[in-house]
C-alpha positions in Angstrom: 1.8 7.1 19.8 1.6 10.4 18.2 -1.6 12.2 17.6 -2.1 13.7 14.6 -4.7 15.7 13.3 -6.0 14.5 10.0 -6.4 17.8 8.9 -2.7 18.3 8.6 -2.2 14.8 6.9 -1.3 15.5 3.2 -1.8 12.5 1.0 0.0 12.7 -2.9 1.2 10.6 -5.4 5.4 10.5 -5.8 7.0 11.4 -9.1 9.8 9.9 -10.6 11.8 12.4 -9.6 10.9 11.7 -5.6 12.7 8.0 -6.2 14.8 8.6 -2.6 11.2 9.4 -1.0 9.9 6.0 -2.3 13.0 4.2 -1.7 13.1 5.6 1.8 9.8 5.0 3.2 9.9 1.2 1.5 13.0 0.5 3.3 11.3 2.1 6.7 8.4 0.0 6.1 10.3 -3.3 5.4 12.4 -2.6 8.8 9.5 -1.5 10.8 7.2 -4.6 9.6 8.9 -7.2 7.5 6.4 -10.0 8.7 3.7 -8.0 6.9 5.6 -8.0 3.7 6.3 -10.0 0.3 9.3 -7.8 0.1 12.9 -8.7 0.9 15.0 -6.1 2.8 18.0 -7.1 2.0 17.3 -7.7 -1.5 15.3 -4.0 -0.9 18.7 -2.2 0.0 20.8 -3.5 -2.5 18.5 -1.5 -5.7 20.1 1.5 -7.2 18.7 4.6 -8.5 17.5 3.4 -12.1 15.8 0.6 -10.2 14.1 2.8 -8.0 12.9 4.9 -10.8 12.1 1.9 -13.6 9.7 1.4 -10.6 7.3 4.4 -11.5 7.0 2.9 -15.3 4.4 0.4 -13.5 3.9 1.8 -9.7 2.3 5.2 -8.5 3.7 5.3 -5.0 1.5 7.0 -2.8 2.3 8.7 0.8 1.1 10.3 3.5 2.7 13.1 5.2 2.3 14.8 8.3 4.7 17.9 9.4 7.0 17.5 6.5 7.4 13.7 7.6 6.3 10.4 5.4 4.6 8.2 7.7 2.3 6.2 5.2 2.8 4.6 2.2 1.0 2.7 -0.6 1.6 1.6 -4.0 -0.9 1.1 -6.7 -0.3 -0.6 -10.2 -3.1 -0.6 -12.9 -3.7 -4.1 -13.7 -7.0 -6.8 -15.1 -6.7 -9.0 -12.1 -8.4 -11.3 -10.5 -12.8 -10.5 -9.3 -12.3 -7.8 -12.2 -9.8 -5.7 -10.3 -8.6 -2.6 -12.4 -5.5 -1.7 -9.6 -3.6 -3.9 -7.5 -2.8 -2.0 -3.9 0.7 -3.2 -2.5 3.1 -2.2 0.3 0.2 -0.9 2.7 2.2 0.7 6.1 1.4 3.2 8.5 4.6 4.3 11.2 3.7 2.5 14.3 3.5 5.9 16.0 0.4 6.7 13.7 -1.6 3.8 13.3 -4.9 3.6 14.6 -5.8 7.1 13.1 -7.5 7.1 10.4 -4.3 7.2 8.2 -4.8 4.4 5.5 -8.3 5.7 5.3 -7.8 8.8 4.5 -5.0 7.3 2.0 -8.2 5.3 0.3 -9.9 8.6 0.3 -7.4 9.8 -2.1 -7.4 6.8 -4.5 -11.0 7.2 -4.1 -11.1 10.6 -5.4 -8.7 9.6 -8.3 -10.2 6.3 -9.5 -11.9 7.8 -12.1 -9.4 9.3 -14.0 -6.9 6.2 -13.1 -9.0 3.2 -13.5 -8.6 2.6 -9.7 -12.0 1.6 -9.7 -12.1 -1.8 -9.0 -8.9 -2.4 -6.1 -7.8 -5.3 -5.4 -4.9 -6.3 -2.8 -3.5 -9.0 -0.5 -2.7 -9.8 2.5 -1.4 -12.2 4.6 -3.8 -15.0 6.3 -2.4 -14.2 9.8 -2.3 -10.3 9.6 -5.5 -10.4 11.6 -5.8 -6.9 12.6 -4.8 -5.6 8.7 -7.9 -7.6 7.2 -10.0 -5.8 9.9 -8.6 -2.6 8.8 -9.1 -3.6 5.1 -12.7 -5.0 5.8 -13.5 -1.6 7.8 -12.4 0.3 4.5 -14.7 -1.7 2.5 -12.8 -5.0 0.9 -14.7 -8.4 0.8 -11.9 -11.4 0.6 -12.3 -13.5 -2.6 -12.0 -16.8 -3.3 -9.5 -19.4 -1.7 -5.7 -17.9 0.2 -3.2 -18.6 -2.2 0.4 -19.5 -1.4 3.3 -16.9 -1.8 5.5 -17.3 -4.2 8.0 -14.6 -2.4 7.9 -16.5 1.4 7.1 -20.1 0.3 4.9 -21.5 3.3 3.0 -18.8 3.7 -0.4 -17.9 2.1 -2.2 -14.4 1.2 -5.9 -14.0 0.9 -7.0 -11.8 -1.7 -9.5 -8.9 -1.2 -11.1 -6.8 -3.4 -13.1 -3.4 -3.1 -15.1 -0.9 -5.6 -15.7 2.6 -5.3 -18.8 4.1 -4.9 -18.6 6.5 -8.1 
């Protein structure tokens, strides 16, 4: 574990232009954790450059980063979902090394601050039935789970539980 000092943590949204960033710390995040993930690796490592950046028509990838290093990552697409969410918040990972921090709330912090401005008001995410210890850490941020798990439709047999949260502005 590495301990790092919040103070340093700097969270921002990537721009198109930061596509390798993006691509980077999905792929980390994908090999680090892919239990915890819709996503397919393989499938993952195989997108080029233009897919990367179509990404950021829909997607504001968002990242934490501590001594010039990525070590968080978040991505947030305005949608009308389900329990009135205005934003759905996908690809949730903290580096091993850092979890346990403060991290991902200091990440919510940030789409806090912005949710005004980016109709992030209403957030809405989900997660898998079994990730125990990510509902905890979602719950502890301030998302309720909604209505019934629903199965996946990327890892068939599985199911997701949907959670919602609303800022306080």
């Amino acid at each position: 574990m590495i301990s790092a000092d919040l103070s340093e943590i700097n969270v921002a949204e990537l721009t198109k232009n930061s596509w390798q960033r993006f691509r980077d710390i999905r792929i980390a995040s994908l090999k680090s954790d892919p239990e915890a993930f819709g996503g397919n690796f393989e499938q993952i490592i195989q997108q080029t450059q233009a897919d990367w950046e179509e990404k950021f028509q829909t997607q504001v990838p968002v990242v934490a980063t501590y001594q010039s290093r990525d070590i968080a990552l978040m991505v947030i697409e305005n949608l009308q979902g389900d329990f009135g969410t205005t934003c759905w918040i996908g690809g949730c990972w903290v580096q091993p090394e850092f979890r346990g921090q403060g991290i991902m709330r200091k990440m919510f912090e940030y789409v806090d601050a912005k949710a005004e401005s980016k109709s992030w008001r209403v957030q809405g995410l989900g997660v898998w039935v079994t990730n125990y210890a990510a509902i905890a850490a979602y719950e502890a941020i301030g998302f309720i789970s909604k209505g019934e798990p629903k199965p996946s439709t990327s890892k068939p047999g599985m199911f997701y539980q949907r959670m919602i949260r609303s800022t306080s502005i």
